[in-house]
Every structure is written in structure tokens, then in C-alpha cells.
GUVOTOR-399570 format. One record per atom (N, C-alpha, C): residue in one letter; residue number from 1; x, y, z; atom name. Coordinates in steps of 0.2 Angstrom, whole numbers. Atoms other than C-alpha are relative to their C-alpha. Layout:
! GUVOTOR-399570
  residu  num      X      Y      Z  atome
       A  NUM      X      Y      Z     CA
...
***
This chain:
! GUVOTOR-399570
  residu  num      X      Y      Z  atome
       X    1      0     -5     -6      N
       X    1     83   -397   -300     CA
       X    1     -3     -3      6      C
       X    2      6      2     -7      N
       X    2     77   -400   -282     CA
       X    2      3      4      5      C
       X    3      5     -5     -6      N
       X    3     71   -391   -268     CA
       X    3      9      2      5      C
       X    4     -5     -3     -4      N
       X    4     85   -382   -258     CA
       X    4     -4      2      7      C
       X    5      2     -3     -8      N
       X    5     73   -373   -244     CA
       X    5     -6      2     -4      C
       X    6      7     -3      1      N
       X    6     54   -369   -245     CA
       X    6      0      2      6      C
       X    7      3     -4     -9      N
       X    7     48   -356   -229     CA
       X    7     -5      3     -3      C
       X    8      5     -3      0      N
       X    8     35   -350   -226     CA
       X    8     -5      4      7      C
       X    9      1     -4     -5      N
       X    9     30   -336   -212     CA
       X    9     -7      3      1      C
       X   10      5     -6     -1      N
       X   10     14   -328   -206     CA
       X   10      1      5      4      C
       X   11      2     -6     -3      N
       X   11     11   -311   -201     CA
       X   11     -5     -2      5      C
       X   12      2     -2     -7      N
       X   12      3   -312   -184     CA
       X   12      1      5      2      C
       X   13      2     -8     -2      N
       X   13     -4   -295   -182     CA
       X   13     -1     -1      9      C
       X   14     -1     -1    -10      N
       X   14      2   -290   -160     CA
       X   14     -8      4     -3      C
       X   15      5     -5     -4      N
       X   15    -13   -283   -152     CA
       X   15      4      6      4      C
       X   16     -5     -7     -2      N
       X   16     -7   -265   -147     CA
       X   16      1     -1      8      C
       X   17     -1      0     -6      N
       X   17     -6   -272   -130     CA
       X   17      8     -5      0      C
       X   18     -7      5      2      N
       X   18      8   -283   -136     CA
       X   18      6      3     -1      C
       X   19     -8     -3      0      N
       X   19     21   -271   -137     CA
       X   19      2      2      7      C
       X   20     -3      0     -7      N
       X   20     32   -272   -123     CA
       X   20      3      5      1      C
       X   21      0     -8     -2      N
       X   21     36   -258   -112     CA
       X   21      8      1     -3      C
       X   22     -7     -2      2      N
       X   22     56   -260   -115     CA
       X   22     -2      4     -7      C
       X   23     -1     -1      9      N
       X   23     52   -258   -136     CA
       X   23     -3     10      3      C
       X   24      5     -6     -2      N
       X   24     38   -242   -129     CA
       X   24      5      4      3      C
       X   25     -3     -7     -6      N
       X   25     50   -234   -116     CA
       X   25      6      0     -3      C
       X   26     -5     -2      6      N
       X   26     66   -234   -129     CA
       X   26     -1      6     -3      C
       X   27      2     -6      5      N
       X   27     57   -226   -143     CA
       X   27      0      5      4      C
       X   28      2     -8     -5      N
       X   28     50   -212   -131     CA
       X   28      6      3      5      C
       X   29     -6     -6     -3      N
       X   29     66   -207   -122     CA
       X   29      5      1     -6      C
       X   30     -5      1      5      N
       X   30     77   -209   -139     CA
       X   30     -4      5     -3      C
       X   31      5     -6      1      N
       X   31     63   -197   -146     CA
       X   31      3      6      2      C
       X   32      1     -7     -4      N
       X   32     64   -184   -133     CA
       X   32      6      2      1      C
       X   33     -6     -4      3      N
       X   33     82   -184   -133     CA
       X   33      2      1     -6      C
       X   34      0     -3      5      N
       X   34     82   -180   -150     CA
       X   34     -1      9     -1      C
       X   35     -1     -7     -2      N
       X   35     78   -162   -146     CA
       X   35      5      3     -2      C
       X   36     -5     -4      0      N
       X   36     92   -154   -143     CA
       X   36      4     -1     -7      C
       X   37     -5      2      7      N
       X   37    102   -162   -159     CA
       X   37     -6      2     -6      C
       X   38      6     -3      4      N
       X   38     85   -156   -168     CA
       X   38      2      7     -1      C
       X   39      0     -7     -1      N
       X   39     87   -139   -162     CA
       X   39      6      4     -7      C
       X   40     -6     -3      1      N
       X   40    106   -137   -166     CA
       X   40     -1     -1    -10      C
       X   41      0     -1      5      N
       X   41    103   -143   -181     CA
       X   41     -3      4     -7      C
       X   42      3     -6      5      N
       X   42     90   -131   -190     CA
       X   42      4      4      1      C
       X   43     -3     -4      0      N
       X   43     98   -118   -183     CA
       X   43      9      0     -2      C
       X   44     -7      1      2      N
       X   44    116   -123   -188     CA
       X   44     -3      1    -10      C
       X   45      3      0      7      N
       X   45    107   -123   -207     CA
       X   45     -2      7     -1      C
       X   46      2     -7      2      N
       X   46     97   -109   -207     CA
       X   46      2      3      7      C
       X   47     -5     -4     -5      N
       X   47    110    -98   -196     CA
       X   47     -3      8      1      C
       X   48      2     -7      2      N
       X   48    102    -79   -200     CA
       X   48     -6      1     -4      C
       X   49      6     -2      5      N
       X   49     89    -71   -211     CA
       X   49      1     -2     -8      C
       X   50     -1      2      6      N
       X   50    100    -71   -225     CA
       X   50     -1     -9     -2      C
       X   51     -1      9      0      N
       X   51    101    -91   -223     CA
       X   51     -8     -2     -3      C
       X   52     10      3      3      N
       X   52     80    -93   -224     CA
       X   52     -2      4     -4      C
       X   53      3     -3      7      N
       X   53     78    -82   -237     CA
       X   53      3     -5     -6      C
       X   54     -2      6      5      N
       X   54     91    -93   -248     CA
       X   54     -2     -7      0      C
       X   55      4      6     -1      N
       X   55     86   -108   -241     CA
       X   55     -7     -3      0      C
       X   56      6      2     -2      N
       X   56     70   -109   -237     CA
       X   56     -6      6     -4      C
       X   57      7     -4      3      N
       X   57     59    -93   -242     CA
       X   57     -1      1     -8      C
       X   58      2     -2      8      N
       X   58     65    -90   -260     CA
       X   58     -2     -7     -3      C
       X   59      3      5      2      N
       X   59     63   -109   -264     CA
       X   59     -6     -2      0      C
       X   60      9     -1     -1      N
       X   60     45   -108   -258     CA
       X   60     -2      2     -5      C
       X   61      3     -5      5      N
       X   61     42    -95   -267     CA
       X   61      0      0     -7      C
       X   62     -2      2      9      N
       X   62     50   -101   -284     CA
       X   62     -5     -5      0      C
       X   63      4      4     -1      N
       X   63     39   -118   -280     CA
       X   63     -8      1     -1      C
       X   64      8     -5      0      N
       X   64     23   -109   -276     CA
       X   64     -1      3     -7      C
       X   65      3     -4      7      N
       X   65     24   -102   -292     CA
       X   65     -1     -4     -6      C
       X   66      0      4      6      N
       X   66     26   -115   -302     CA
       X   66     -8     -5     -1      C
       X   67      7      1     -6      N
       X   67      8   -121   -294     CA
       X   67     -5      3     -2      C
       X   68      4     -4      4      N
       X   68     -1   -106   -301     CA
       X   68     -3      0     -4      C
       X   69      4      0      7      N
       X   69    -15   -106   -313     CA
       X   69      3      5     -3      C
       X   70     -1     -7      4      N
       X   70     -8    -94   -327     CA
       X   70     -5      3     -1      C
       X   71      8     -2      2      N
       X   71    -28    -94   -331     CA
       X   71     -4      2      4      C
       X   72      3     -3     -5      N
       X   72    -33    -90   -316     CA
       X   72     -5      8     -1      C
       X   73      1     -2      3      N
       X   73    -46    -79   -321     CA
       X   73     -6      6      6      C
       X   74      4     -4     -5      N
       X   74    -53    -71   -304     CA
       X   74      4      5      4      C
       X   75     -5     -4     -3      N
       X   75    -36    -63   -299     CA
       X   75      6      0     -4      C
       X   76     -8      1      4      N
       X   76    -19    -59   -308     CA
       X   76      3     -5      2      C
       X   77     -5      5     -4      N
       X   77     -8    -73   -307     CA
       X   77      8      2      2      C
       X   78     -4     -4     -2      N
       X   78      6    -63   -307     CA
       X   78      0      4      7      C
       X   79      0     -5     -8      N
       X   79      1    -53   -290     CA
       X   79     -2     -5      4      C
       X   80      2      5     -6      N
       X   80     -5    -70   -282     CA
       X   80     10     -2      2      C
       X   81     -7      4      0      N
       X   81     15    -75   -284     CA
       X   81      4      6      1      C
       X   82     -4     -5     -2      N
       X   82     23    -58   -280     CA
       X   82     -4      0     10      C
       X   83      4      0     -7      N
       X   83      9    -58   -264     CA
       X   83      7     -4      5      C
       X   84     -1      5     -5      N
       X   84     15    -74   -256     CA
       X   84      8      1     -1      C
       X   85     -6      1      3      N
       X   85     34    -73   -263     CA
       X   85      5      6      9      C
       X   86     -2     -4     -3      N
       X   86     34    -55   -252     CA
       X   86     -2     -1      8      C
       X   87      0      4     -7      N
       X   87     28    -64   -237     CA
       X   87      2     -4      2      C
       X   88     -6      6     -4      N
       X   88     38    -78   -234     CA
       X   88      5      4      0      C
       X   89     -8     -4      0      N
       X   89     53    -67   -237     CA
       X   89      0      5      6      C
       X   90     -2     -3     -5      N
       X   90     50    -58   -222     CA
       X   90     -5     -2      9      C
       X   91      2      3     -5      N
       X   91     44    -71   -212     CA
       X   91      4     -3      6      C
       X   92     -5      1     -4      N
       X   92     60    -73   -204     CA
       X   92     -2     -3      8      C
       X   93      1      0     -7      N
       X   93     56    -68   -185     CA
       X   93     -4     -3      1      C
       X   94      8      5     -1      N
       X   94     38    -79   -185     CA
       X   94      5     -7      2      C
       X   95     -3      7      1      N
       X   95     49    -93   -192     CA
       X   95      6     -1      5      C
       X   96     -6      2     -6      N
       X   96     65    -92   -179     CA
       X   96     -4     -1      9      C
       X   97      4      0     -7      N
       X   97     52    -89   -164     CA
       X   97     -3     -6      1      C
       X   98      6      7     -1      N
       X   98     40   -103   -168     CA
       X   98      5     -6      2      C
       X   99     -4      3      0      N
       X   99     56   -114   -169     CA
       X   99      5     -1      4      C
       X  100     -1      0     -6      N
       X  100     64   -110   -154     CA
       X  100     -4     -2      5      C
       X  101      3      3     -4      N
       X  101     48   -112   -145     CA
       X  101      0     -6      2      C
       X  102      2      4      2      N
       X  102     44   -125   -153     CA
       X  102      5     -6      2      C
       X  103     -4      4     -1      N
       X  103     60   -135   -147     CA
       X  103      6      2      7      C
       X  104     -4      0     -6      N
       X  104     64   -127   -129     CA
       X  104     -2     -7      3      C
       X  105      1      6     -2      N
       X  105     63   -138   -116     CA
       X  105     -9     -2      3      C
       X  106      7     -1     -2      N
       X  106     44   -135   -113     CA
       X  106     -3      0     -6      C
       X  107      7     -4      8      N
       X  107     39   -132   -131     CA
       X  107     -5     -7     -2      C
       X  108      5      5      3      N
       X  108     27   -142   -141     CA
       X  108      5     -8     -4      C
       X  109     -4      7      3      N
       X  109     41   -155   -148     CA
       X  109      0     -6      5      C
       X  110      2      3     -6      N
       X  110     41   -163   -131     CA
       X  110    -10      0      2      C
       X  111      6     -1     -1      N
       X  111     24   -158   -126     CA
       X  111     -6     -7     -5      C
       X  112      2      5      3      N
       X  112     16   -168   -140     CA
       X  112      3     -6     -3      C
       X  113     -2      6     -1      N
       X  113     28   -182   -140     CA
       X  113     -6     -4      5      C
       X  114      3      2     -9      N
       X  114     19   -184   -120     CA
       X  114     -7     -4     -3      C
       X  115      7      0      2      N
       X  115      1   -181   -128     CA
       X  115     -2     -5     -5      C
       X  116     -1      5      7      N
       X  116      4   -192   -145     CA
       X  116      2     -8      0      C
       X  117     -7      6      0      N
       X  117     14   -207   -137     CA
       X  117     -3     -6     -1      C
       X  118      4      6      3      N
       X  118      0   -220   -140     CA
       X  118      0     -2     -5      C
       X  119      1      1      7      N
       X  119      0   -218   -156     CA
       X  119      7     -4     -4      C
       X  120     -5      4      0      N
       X  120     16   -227   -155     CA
       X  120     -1     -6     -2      C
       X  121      1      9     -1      N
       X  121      8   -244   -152     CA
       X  121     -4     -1     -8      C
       X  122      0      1      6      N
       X  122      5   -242   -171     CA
       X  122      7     -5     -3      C
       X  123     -4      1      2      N
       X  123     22   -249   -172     CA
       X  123      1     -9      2      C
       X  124      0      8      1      N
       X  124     16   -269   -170     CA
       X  124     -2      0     -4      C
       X  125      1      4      3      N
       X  125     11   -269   -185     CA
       X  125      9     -3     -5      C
       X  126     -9     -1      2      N
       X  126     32   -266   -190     CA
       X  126      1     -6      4      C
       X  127     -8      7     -5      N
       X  127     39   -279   -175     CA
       X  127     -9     -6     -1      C
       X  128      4      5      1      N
       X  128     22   -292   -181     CA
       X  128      5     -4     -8      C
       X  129     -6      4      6      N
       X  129     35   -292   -198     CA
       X  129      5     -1      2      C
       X  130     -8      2      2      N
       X  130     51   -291   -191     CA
       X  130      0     -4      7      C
       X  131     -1      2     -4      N
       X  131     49   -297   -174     CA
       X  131     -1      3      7      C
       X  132      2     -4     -7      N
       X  132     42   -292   -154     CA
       X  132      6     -3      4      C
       X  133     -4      3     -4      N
       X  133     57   -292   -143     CA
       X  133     -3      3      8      C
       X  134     -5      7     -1      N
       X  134     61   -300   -131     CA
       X  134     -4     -5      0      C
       X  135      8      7     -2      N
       X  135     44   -311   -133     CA
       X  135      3     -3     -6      C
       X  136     -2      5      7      N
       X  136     50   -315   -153     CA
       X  136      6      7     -2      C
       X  137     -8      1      7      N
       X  137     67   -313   -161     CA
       X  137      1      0     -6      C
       X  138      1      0      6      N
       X  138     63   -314   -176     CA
       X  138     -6     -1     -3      C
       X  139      7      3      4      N
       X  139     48   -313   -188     CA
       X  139      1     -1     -6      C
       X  140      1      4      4      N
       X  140     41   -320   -202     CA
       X  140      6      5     -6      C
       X  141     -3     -1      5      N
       X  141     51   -308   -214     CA
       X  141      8      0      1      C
       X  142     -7      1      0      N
       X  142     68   -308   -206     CA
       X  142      3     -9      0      C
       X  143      0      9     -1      N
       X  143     66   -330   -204     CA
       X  143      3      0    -10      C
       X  144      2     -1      8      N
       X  144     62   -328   -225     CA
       X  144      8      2     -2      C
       X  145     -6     -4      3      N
       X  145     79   -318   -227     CA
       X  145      6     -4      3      C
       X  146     -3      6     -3      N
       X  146     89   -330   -215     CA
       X  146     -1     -5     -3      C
       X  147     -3      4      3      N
       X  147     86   -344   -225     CA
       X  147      2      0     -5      C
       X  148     -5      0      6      N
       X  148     93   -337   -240     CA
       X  148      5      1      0      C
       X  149     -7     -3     -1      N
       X  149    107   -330   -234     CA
       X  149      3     -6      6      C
       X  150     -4      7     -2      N
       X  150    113   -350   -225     CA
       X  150     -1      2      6      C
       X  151      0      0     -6      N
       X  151    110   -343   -207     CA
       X  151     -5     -5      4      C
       X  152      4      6     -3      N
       X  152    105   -359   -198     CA
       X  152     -3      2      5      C
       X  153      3      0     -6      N
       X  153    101   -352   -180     CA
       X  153     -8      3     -1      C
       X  154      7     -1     -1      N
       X  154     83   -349   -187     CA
       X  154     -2     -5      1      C
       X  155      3      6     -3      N
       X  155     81   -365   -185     CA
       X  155     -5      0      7      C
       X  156      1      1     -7      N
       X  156     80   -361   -167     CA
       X  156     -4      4      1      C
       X  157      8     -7     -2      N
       X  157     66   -348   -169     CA
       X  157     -6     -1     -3      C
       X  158      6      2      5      N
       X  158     54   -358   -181     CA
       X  158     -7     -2      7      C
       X  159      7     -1     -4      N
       X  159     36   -356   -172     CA
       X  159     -7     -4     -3      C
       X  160      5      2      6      N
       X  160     20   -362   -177     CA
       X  160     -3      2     -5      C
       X  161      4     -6      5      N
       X  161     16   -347   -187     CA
       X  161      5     -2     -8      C
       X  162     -5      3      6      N
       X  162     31   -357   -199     CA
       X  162      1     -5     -1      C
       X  163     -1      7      2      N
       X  163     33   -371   -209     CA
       X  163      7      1     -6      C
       X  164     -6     -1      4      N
       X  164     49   -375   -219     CA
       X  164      1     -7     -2      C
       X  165     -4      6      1      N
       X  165     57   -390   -228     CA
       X  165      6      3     -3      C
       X  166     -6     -1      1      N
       X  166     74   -391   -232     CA
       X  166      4      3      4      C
       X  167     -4     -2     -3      N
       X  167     90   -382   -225     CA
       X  167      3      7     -3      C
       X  168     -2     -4      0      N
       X  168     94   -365   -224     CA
       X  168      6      4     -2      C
       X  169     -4      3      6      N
       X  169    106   -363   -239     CA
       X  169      4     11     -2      C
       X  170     -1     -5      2      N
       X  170    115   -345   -242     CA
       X  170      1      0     -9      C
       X  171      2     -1      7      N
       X  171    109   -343   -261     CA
       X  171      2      7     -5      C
       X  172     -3     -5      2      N
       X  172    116   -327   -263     CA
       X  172      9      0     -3      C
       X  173     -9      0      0      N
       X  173    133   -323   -273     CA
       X  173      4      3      6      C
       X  174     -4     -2     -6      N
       X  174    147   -321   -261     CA
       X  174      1      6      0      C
       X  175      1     -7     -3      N
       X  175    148   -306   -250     CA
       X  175     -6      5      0      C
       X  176      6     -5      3      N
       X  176    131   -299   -256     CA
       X  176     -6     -2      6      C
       X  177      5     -1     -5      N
       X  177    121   -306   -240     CA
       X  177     -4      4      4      C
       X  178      1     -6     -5      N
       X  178    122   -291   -231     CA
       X  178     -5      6     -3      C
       X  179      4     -8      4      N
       X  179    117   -280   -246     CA
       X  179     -6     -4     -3      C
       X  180      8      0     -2      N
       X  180    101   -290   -248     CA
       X  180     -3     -2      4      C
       X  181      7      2     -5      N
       X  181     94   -292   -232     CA
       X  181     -1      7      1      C
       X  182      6     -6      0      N
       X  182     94   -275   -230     CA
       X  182     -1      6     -6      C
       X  183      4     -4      6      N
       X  183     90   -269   -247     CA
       X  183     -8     -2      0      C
       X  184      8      2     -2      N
       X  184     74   -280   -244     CA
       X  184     -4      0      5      C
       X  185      0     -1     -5      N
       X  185     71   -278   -227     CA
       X  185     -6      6      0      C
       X  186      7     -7      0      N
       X  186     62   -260   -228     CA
       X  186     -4     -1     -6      C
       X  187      4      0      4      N
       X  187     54   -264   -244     CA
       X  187     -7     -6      3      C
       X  188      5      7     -2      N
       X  188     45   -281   -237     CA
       X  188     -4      4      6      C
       X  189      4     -3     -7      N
       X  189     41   -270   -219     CA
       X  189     -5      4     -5      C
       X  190      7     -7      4      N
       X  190     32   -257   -228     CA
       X  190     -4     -2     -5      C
       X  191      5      3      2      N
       X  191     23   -270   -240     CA
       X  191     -3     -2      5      C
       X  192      4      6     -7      N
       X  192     17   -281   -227     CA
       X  192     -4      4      6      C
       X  193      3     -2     -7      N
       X  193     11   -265   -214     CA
       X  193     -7      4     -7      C
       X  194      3     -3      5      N
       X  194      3   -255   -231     CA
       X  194     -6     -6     -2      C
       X  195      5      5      2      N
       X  195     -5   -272   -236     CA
       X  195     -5     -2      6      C
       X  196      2      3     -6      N
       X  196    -10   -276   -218     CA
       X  196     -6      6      1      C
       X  197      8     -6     -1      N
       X  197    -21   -258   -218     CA
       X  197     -5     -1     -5      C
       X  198      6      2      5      N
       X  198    -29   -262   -235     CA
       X  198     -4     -4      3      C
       X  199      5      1     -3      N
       X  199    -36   -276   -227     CA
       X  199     -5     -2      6      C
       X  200      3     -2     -5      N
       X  200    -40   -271   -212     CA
       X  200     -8      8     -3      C
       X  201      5     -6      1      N
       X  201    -51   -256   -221     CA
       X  201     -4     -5     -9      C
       X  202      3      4      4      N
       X  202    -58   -270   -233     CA
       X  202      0     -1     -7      C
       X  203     -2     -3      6      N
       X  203    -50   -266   -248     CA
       X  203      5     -6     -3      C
       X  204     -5      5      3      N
       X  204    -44   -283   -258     CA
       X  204      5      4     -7      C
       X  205     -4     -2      6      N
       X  205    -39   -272   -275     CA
       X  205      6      2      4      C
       X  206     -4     -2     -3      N
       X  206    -29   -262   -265     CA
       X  206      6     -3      5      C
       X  207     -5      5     -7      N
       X  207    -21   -276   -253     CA
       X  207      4     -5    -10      C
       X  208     -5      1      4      N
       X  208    -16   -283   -271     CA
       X  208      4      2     -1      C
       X  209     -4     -4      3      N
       X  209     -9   -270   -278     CA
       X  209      7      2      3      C
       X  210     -5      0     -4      N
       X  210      3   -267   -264     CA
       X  210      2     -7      1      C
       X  211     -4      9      1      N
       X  211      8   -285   -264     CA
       X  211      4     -2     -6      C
       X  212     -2      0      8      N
       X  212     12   -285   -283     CA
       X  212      7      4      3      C
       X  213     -7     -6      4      N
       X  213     23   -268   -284     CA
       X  213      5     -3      7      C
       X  214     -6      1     -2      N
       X  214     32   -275   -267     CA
       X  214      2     -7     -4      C
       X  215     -2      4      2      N
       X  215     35   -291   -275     CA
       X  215      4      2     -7      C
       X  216     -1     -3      5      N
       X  216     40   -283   -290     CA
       X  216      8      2      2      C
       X  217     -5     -1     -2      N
       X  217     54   -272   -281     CA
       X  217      5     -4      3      C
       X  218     -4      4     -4      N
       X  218     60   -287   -271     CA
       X  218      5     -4     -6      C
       X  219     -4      5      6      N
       X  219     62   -300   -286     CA
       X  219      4      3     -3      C
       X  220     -6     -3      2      N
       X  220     74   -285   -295     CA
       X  220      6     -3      5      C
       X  221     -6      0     -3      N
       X  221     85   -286   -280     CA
       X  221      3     -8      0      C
       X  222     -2      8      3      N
       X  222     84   -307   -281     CA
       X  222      3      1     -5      C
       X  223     -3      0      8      N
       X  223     88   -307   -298     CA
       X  223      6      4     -1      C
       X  224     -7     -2      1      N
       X  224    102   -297   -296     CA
       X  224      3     -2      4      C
       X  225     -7      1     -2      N
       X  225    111   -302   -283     CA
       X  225      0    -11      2      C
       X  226     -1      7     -1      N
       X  226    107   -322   -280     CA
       X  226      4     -3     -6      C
       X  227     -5      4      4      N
       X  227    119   -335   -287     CA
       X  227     -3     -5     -4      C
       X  228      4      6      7      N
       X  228    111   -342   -304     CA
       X  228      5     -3     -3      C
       X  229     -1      7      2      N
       X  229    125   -353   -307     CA
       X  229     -3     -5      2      C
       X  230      0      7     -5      N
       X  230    122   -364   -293     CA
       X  230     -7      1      0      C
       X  231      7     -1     -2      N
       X  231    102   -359   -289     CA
       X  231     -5      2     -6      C
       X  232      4     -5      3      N
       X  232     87   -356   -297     CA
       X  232     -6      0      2      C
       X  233      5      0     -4      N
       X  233     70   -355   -295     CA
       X  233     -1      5      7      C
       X  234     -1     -3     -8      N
       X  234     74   -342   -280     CA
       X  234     -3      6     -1      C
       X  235      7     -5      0      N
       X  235     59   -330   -274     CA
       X  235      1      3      7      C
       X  236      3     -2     -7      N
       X  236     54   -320   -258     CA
       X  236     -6      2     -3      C
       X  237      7     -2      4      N
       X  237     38   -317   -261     CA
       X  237     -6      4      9      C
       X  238      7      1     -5      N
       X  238     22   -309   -248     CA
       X  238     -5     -3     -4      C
       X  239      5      4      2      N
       X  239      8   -317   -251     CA
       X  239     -5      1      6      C
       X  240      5      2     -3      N
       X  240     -9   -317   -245     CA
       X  240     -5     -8      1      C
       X  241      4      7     -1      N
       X  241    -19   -333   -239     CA
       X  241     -5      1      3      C
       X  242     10      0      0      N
       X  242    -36   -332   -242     CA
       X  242     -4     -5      4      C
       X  243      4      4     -6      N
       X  243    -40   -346   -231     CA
       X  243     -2      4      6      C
       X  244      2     -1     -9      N
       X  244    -35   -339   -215     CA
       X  244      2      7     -1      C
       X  245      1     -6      1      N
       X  245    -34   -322   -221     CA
       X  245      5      6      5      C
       X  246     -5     -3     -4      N
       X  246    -17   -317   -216     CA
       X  246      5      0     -6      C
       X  247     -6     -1      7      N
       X  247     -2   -310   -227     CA
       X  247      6     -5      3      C
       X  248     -6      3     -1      N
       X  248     15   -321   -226     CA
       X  248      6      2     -4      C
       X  249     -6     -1      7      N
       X  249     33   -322   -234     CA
       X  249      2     -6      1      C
       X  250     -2      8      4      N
       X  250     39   -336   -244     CA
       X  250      6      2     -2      C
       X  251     -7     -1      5      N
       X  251     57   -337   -250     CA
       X  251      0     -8      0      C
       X  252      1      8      4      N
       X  252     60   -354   -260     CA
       X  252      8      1     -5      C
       X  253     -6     -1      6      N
       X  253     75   -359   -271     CA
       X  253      4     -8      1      C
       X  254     -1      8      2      N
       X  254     80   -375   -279     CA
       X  254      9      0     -3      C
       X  255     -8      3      2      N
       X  255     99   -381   -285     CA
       X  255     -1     -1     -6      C
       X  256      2      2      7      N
       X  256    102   -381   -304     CA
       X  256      2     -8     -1      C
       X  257     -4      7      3      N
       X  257    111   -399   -304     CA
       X  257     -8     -3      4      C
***
């Protein structure tokens, strides 16, 4: 067996000043026109009364009940579940008003987009895995998944945050590239930003445990769709580096001959 491709990426966590206005002033007009296709949508759903009774109030109210202490022993539990069951069913006009307001061109859907829109710049620690355009092209998890899948022009985005031996080799069986970058793609994002708040709030158990169960999901989709004729040894892995006390992604895979 010998070495096909070793990488290795870090996570370089952006400072919330790092996200550039283009990425910022996207999100926020894609947002806001969202409205209107919001709007049509409830209302094309729930159409009438009859509609959020079927849809919405009786399901509540079946749900709610399953919820109730039967032993409840300070009030009927049967009268706590007709109570609530008789108020949502004729919450109709609360519920149509609030939802109209709430999604004119003044209401609060807009309104606290305006008020809330900082809280965007939450979203470096998303483009510190996948990449800050136009500053970076690519991050440490989509580099990881480009050299499994033979894509050489990463070459041309290897940073210092990377190191690699070998050539970037598509190790997957044929046609199946596509369906593992992004089957692994949201699993690795949301390990690597979940991981990244454990240790930010100082918590190693928990920055394992998130590392495990995504490594865990990852390897299934490996193992099912890489080519164990010709490969083996083939990983993506996060990983934590305790030295410098930054998460990364490893993908690795050796040739059976």
C-alpha cells in the first residue's frame, strides 16, 4: 500500500470583522426579499379557518395532549386538554392578523431583520470552514473533499493554514463525487461550528463528543461510496490539535497495490 494524498486544513476562526460586505449585504437583501414569497406561502397553506383548524389548531391540540400529566393531581387532566384544545380552535383571527402584520411591508419580519442583522456576522464561523469570498475560495473542509474527489485546482488555493503530500486523487467510485461532497459538506460545517462553540465556552468533553458522532456520520458515507477496489485506508476525519488548539479536516487514502 502507499500514500495517495495526505491534507491537512485548519480552521482559522474570521474575526466578525472578516466578513465582507458583499457575503453581509447578499444575505440581507435575499432575506428581505423573502417576504413576500413567505407571506403567499402561509397563506396559500392555511387558506381559511377551516384550513388552521385542520392544520394547525387540531394538531396542536392532539400534541398538547399527549404532554399531559394523566396524574396531575392539582387540576383534571382532562379539563386542562379540552381548555387549550378550545382555544386554539378559535384562535383563527389572532393567528391571521398577527401574520399579516407580521409580514406587511412595515411588520416585524423586516423590522427585525434591520434590528437583528449583526447577529449575522455569526456566520464566520460557517465561511472560516467553507471559505470567505472573495478574500478565500475555499476552506479547510471543501480543500479535504477536493482532494478526494481528483479535483487538482486546489492546488492553487493551498495556504499556510495547509499542508498536503501527494496528488489529489478522485477516490471515489465513479459518478458518486457529487453525492459525497455534498452529503458531507453540511455534516463537517455543522461539526466543525458546534465543535468551535464547545471550545470556545471551555468545554473539551463536549468539543469531543461533537467530533466523534461527526466523524462517525462522515466515515458511513466514506465507506459507502469510496472505491475499495483500488483505495484503502480512506478517511476525512475533524480533528482537534491540541498544540495549537485549533480544529482541522484530514482526508488521507492509500492505493491497494
Amino acid at each position: 500500500m502507499a500514500e495517495v494524498f495526505d491534507y491537512v486544513g485548519k480552521v482559522e476562526v474570521l474575526d466578525p470583522t472578516a466578513v465582507s460586505a458583499d457575503v453581509f449585504n447578499e444575505w440581507l437583501e435575499t432575506l428581505k426579499a423573502e417576504r413576500s414569497r413567505i407571506l403567499t406561502a402561509i397563506t396559500t397553506r392555511i387558506s381559511d379557518e377551516n384550513a388552521f383548524k385542520k392544520k394547525l389548531a387540531e394538531p396542536s391540540a392532539d400534541g398538547f395532549a399527549e404532554f399531559v400529566n394523566p396524574n396531575y393531581a392539582l387540576k383534571d387532566p382532562s379539563f386542562i386538554k379540552l381548555k387549550q384544545r378550545i382555544k386554539i380552535l378559535r384562535a383563527y383571527p389572532d393567528y391571521i392578523n398577527a401574520v399579516q402584520n407580521a409580514f406587511s411591508e412595515s411588520g416585524a419580519f423586516l423590522t427585525n431583520i434591520d434590528l437583528k442583522k449583526d447577529k449575522f456576522r455569526t456566520v464566520r464561523y460557517t465561511l472560516s470552514v467553507l471559505g470567505n469570498p472573495p478574500a478565500t475560495r475555499w476552506g479547510p473542509l471543501p480543500k479535504a473533499i477536493l482532494f478526494m474527489t481528483g479535483d487538482k485546482k486546489v492546488l492553487q488555493y493551498i495556504t499556510s493554514a495547509d499542508s498536503y503530500t501527494g496528488t489529489p486523487t478522485n477516490v471515489m467510485k465513479a459518478g458518486y463525487q457529487r453525492y459525497f461532497r455534498n452529503s458531507v459538506m453540511p455534516i463537517g460545517v455543522q461539526g466543525a461550528v458546534l465543535a468551535q462553540y464547545a471550545i470556545e465556552i471551555g468545554d473539551a468533553t463536549l468539543r469531543d463528543n461533537v467530533i466523534t458522532k461527526t466523524n462517525d456520520l462522515i466515515a458511513g458515507i466514506v465507506n459507502a461510496l469510496y472505491n475499495s477496489t483500488d483505495y484503502t485506508n480512506v478517511y476525512l476525519k475533524l480533528e482537534y490539535d491540541t498544540v495549537e488548539g485549533k480544529l482541522r479536516f484530514h482526508s488521507h487514502a492509500e492505493s491497494v497495490a
